[in-house]
LOTI-347044 format. One record per residue (C-alpha): residue number from 1; residue in one letter; y, x, z. Coordinates in steps of 0.25 Angstrom, whole numbers. Each point is the difference from the previous one (the first is absolute). Last residue first. Layout:
{NUM 'a' {Y X Z}}
...
REM end
This chain:
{403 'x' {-457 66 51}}
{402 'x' {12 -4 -6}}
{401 'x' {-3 -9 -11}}
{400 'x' {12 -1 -10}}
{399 'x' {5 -16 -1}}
{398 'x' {-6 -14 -6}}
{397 'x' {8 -10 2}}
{396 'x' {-3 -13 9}}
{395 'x' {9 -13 -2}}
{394 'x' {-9 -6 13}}
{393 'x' {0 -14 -5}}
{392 'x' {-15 -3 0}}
{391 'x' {0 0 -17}}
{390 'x' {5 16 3}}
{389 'x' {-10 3 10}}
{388 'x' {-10 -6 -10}}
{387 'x' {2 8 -13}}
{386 'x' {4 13 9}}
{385 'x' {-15 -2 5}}
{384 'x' {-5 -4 -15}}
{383 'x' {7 11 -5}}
{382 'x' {-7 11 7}}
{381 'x' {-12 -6 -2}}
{380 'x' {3 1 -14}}
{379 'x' {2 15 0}}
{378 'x' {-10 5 8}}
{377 'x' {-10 -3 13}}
{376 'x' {12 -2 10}}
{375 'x' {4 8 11}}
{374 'x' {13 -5 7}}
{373 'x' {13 7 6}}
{372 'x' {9 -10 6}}
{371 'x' {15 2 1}}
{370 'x' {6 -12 9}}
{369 'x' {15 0 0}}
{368 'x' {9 -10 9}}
{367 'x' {7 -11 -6}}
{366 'x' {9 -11 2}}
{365 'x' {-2 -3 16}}
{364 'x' {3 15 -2}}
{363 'x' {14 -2 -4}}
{362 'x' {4 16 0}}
{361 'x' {-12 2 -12}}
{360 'x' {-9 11 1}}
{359 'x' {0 3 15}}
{358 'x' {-12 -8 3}}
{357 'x' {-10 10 -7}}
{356 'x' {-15 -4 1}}
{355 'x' {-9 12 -7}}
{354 'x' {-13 -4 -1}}
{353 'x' {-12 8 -6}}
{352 'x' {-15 -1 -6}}
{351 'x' {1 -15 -1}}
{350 'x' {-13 -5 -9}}
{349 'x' {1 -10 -9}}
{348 'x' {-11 -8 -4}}
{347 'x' {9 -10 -6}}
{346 'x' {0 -11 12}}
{345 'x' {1 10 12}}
{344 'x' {14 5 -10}}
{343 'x' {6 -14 1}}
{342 'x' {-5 -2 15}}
{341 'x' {7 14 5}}
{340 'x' {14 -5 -6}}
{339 'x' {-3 -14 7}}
{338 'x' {-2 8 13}}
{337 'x' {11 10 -2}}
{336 'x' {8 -13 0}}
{335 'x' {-4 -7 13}}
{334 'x' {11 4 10}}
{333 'x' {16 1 -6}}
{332 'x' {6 12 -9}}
{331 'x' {0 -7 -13}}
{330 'x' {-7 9 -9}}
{329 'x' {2 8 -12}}
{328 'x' {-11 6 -8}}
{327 'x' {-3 14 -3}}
{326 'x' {-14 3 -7}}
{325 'x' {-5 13 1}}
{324 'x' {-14 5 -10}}
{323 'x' {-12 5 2}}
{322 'x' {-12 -1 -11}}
{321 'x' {11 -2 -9}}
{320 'x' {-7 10 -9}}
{319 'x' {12 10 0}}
{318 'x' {1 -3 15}}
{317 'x' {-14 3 3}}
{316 'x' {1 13 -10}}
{315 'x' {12 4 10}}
{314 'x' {-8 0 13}}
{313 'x' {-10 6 -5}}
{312 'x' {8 11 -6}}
{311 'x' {6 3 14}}
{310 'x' {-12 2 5}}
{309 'x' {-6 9 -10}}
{308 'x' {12 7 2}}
{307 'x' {-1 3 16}}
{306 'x' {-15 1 -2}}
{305 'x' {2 13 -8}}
{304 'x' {-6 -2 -14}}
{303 'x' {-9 10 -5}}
{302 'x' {-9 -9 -9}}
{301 'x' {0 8 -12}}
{300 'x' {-3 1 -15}}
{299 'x' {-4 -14 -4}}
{298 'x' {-5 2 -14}}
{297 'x' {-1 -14 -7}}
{296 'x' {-12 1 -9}}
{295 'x' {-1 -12 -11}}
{294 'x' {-10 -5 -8}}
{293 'x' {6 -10 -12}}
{292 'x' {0 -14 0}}
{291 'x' {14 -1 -3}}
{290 'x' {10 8 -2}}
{289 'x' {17 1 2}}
{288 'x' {-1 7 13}}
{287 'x' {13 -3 8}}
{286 'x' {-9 -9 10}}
{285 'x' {-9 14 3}}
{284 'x' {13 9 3}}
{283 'x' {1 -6 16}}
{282 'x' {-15 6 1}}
{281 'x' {2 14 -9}}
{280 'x' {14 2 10}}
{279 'x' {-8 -5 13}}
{278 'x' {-3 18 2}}
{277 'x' {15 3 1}}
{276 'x' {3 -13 10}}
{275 'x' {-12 6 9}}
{274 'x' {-13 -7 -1}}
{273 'x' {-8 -7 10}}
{272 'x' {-12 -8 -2}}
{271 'x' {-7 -12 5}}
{270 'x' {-1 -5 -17}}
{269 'x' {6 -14 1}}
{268 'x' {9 1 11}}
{267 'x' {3 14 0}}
{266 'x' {1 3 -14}}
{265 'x' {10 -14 -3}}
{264 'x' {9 4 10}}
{263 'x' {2 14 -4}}
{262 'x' {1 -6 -14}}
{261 'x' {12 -8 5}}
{260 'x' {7 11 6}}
{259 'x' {-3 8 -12}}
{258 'x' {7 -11 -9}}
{257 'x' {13 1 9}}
{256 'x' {2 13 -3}}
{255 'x' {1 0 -14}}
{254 'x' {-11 3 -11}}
{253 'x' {0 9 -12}}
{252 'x' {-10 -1 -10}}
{251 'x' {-4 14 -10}}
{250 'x' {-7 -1 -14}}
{249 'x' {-11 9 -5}}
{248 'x' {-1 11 9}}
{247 'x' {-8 10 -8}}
{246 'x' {9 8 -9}}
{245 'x' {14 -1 8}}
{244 'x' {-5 3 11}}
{243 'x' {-8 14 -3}}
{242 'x' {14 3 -5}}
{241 'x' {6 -3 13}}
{240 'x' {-10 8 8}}
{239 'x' {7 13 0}}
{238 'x' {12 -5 2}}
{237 'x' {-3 -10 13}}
{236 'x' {9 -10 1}}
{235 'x' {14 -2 7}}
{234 'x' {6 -8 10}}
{233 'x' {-13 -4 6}}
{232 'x' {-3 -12 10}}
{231 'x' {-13 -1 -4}}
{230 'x' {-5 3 16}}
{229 'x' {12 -8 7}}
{228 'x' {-4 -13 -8}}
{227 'x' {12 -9 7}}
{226 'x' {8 4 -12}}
{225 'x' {14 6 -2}}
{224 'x' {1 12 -9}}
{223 'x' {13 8 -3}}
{222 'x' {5 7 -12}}
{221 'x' {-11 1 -9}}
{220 'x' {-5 13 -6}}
{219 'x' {-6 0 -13}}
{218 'x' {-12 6 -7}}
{217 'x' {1 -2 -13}}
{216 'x' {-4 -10 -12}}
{215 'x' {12 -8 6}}
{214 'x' {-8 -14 0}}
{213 'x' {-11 9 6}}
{212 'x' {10 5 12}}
{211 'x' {4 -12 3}}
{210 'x' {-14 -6 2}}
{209 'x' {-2 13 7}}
{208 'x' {11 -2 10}}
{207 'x' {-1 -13 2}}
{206 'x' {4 1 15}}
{205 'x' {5 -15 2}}
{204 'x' {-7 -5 -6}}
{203 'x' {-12 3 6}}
{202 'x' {-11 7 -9}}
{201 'x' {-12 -3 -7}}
{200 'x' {-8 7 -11}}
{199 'x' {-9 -8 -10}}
{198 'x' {-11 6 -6}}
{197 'x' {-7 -6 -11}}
{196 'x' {-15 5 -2}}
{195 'x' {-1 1 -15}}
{194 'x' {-3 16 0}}
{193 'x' {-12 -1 9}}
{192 'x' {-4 10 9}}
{191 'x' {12 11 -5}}
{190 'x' {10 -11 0}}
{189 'x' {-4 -4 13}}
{188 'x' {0 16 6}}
{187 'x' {14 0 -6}}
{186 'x' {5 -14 7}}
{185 'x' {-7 3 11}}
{184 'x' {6 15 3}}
{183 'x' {13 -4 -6}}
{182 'x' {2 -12 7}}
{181 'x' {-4 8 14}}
{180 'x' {10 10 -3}}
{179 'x' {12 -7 -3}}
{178 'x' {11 3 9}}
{177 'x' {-1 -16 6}}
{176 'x' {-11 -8 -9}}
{175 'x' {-9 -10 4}}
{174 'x' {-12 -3 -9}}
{173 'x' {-3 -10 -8}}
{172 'x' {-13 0 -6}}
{171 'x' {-4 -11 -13}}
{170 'x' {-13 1 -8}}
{169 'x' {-12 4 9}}
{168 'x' {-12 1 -6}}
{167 'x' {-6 12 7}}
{166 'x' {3 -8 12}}
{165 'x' {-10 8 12}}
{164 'x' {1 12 -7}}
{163 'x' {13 -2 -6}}
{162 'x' {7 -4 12}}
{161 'x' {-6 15 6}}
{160 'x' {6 7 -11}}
{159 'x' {13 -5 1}}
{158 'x' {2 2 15}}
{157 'x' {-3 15 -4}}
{156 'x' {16 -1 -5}}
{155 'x' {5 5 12}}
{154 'x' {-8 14 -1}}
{153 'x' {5 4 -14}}
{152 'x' {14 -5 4}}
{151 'x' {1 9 11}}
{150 'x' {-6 9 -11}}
{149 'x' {10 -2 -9}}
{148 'x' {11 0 12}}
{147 'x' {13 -8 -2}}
{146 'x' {-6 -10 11}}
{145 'x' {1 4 14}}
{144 'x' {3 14 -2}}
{143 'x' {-8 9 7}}
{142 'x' {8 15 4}}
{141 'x' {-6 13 4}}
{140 'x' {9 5 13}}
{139 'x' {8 12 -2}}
{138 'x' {8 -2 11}}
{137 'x' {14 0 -9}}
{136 'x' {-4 -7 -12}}
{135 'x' {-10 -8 6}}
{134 'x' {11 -5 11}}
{133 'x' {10 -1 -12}}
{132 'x' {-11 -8 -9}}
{131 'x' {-2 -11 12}}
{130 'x' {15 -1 2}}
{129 'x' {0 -5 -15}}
{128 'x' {-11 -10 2}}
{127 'x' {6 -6 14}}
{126 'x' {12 -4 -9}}
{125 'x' {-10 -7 -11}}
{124 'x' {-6 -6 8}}
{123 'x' {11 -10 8}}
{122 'x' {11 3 9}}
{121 'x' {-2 15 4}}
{120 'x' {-8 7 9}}
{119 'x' {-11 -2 11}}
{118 'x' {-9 11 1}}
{117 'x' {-15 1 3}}
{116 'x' {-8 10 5}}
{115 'x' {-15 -4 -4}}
{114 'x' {-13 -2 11}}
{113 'x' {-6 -11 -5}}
{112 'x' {7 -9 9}}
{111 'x' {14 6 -5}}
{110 'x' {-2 -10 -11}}
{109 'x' {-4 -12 6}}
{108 'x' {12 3 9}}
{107 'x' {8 0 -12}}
{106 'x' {-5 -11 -8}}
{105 'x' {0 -10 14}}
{104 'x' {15 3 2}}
{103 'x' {4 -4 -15}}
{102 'x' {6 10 -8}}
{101 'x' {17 -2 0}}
{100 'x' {2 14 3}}
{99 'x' {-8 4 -12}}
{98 'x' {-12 8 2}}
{97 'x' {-3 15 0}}
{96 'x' {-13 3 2}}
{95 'x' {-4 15 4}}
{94 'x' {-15 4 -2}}
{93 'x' {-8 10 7}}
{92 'x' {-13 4 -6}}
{91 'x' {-14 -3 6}}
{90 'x' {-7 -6 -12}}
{89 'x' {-2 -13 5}}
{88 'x' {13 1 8}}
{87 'x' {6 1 -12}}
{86 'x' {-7 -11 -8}}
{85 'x' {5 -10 13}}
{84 'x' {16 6 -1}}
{83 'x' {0 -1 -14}}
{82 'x' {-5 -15 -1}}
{81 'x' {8 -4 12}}
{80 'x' {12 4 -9}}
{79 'x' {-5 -6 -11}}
{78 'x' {1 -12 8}}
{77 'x' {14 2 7}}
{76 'x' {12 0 -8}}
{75 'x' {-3 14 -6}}
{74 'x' {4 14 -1}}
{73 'x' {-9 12 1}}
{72 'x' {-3 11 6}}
{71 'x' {-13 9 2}}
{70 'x' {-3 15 7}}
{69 'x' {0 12 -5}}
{68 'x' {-15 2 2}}
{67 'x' {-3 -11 -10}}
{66 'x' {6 8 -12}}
{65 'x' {-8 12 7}}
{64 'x' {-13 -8 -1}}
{63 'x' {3 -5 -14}}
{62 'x' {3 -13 -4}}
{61 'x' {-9 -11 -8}}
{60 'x' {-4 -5 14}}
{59 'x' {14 -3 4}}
{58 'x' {1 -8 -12}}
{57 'x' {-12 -8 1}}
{56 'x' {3 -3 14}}
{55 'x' {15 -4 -3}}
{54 'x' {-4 -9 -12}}
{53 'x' {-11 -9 8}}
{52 'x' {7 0 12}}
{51 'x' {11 -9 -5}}
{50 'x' {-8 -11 -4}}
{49 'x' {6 -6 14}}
{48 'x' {-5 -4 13}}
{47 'x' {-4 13 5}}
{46 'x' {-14 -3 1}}
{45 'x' {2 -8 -13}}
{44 'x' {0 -16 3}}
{43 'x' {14 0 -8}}
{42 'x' {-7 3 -13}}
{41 'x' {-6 -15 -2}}
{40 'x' {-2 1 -14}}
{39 'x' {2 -17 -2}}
{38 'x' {-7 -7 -12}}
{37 'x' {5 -11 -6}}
{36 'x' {-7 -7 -10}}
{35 'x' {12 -8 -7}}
{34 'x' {7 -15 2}}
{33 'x' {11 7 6}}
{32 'x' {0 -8 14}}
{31 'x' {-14 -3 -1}}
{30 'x' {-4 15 -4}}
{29 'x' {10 2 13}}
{28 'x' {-9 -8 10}}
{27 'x' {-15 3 -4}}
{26 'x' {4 15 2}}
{25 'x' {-11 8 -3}}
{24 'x' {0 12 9}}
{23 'x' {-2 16 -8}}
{22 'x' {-8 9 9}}
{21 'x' {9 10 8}}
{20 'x' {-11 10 3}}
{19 'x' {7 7 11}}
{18 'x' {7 15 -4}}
{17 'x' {-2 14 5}}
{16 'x' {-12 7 -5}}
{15 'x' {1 -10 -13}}
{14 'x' {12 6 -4}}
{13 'x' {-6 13 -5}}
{12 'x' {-10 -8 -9}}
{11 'x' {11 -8 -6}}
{10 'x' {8 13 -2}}
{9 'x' {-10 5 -7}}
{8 'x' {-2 -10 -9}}
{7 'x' {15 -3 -3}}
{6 'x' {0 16 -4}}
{5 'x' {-12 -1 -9}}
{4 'x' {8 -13 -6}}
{3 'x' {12 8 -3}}
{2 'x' {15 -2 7}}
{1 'x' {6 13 -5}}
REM end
């Protein structure tokens, strides 16, 4: 059972192995939703995930011989790291397996505090089911990521210390994956204040739980297809479904594209990084139907490999018209890439790329190709270049940037 006494302790137990993650004001998204937004910046934990926080206080609820078998787990990558840190802390061996799919930076994060690790499978829920063969057969004492109460017990501490320093706190989303961290908030909330809403967020495109609540069971999806490797879940937690379905009051999905948004909006406004399952709570703020209320987005993670967080720059520039292509259609004679150039130089544009293709047309005193990749400031200024490149007679179109 998930108690008070028990939430207590495992606040106490955490402390040994957590950073004080003190909740940010964000001046920028209580604009944007009209609410007092207050962020729970999780992903600055030594290990850059709340994760820790449920695999030390489980390991230090075992005994000495379950401990002495050795530990195994499954995960995508930050409870893995959790498992492998409290380990190490108690001098046992742990065994991680992770999904082939798991990001490079995860797994050698991983094997840096000391952990065997494992790739197997195609997403989590693969890698889980080998993890229980090799405990099965080794003997090793097994720490789910999230179907755990204690696990849970240990995630939701994050509760208690919003409360502490937002004792009226009305509106927490958090992020949910198997489930465990929603059940430990959402229960410890309710316990603290019983009308705290708790909203749970997931991808769209692995709503398991949502599912799964609709159903009033816990249900299996077929596939999952998200961006947010560490929520990506085909199936939740049993043994916390029912502490779901009493405490999590409403549960927002967001797509893919929202999270490369919000990835953009945290780092320019707020100088922090979060990985695509810890931007859910941000890119679920706009679907808050409240105003004026206090509101704690928990950002669960900011293990994002810089291949990916690359690539989800790049793309929230595009979504924001921040970077755009433009192909226009020139005679193939001395002077017009100058006039093209003059047009942009007169909007503020500013040419990242050219591509100049003379073999696009046969005649090419008709026409030769010029592809111009620009940065504008957003949306309008995007126009208003396009706007002027059309009225100069270039007959531009905008096409797929190709950087």
């Amino acid at each position: 059972m998930m108690t008070l006494d028990k939430f207590e302790e495992a606040s106490e137990a955490v402390k040994k192995v957590t950073q004080e993650t003190k909740l940010v004001y964000s001046d920028y998204f209580s604009r944007q939703t009209d609410n007092k937004v207050y962020l729970k910046p999780e992903n600055m934990q030594f290990t850059g995930a709340y994760k820790v926080r449920g695999a030390y206080y489980k390991i230090s609820t075992l005994s000495e011989e379950e401990r002495a078998r050795g530990l195994i787990t499954a995960s995508a990558g930050n409870h893995a790291q959790g498992v492998a840190y409290a380990a190490q802390c108690f001098g046992a061996k742990a065994v991680i397996v992770m999904p082939t799919t798991t990001p490079l930076m995860k797994v050698n994060r991983t094997k840096s505090y000391g952990a065997e690790v494992i790739l197997y499978g195609d997403v989590y829920d693969e890698a889980c089911a080998h993890a229980y063969e090799l405990a099965e057969k080794n003997g090793y004492t097994f720490i789910h990521p999230f179907d755990d109460l204690v696990v849970a017990t240990g995630q939701g501490t994050i509760a208690m210390e919003i409360f502490k320093e937002l004792p009226l706190v009305e509106y927490i989303l958090v992020p949910i994956g198997g489930g465990g961290l929603a059940a430990g908030v959402s229960t410890l909330a309710k316990l603290l204040n019983p009308k705290v809403k708790v909203i749970g967020v997931e991808p769209a495109g692995a709503n398991c739980m949502q599912v799964s609540m609709e159903k009033g069971e816990v249900t299996t999806l077929d596939s999952v297809n998200t961006i947010a490797d560490g929520t990506a879940v085909k199936t939740p937690g049993s043994n916390i479904f029912p502490y779901i379905c009493e405490n999590i009051d409403e549960i927002i999905t967001v797509e893919d594209e929202e999270l490369i948004v919000a990835f953009l909006d945290l780092v320019e406004n707020h100088k922090m990084v979060a990985e695509n399952s810890g931007l859910l709570t941000v890119a679920a703020l706009k679907h808050l139907n409240v105003r004026g209320k206090k509101v704690v987005s928990v950002i669960s993670g900011g293990n994002m490999d810089v291949i990916t967080m690359s690539s989800v720059v790049q793309h929230g520039l595009i979504q924001r018209d921040r970077i755009f292509t433009v192909s226009v259609l020139l005679p193939d004679k001395p002077g017009e890439l100058v006039r093209v150039a003059d047009v942009i130089a007169k909007k503020n544009g500013n040419v990242i790329k050219l591509d100049h293709n003379q073999f696009i047309s046969t005649n090419r005193n008709a026409a030769v190709e010029l592809k111009i990749t620009l940065e504008a400031f957003g949306t309008e200024h995007k126009a208003a270049i396009f706007d002027a490149l059309t009225e100069a007679g270039f007959r531009p179109r905008i096409i797929r940037p190709n950087l």
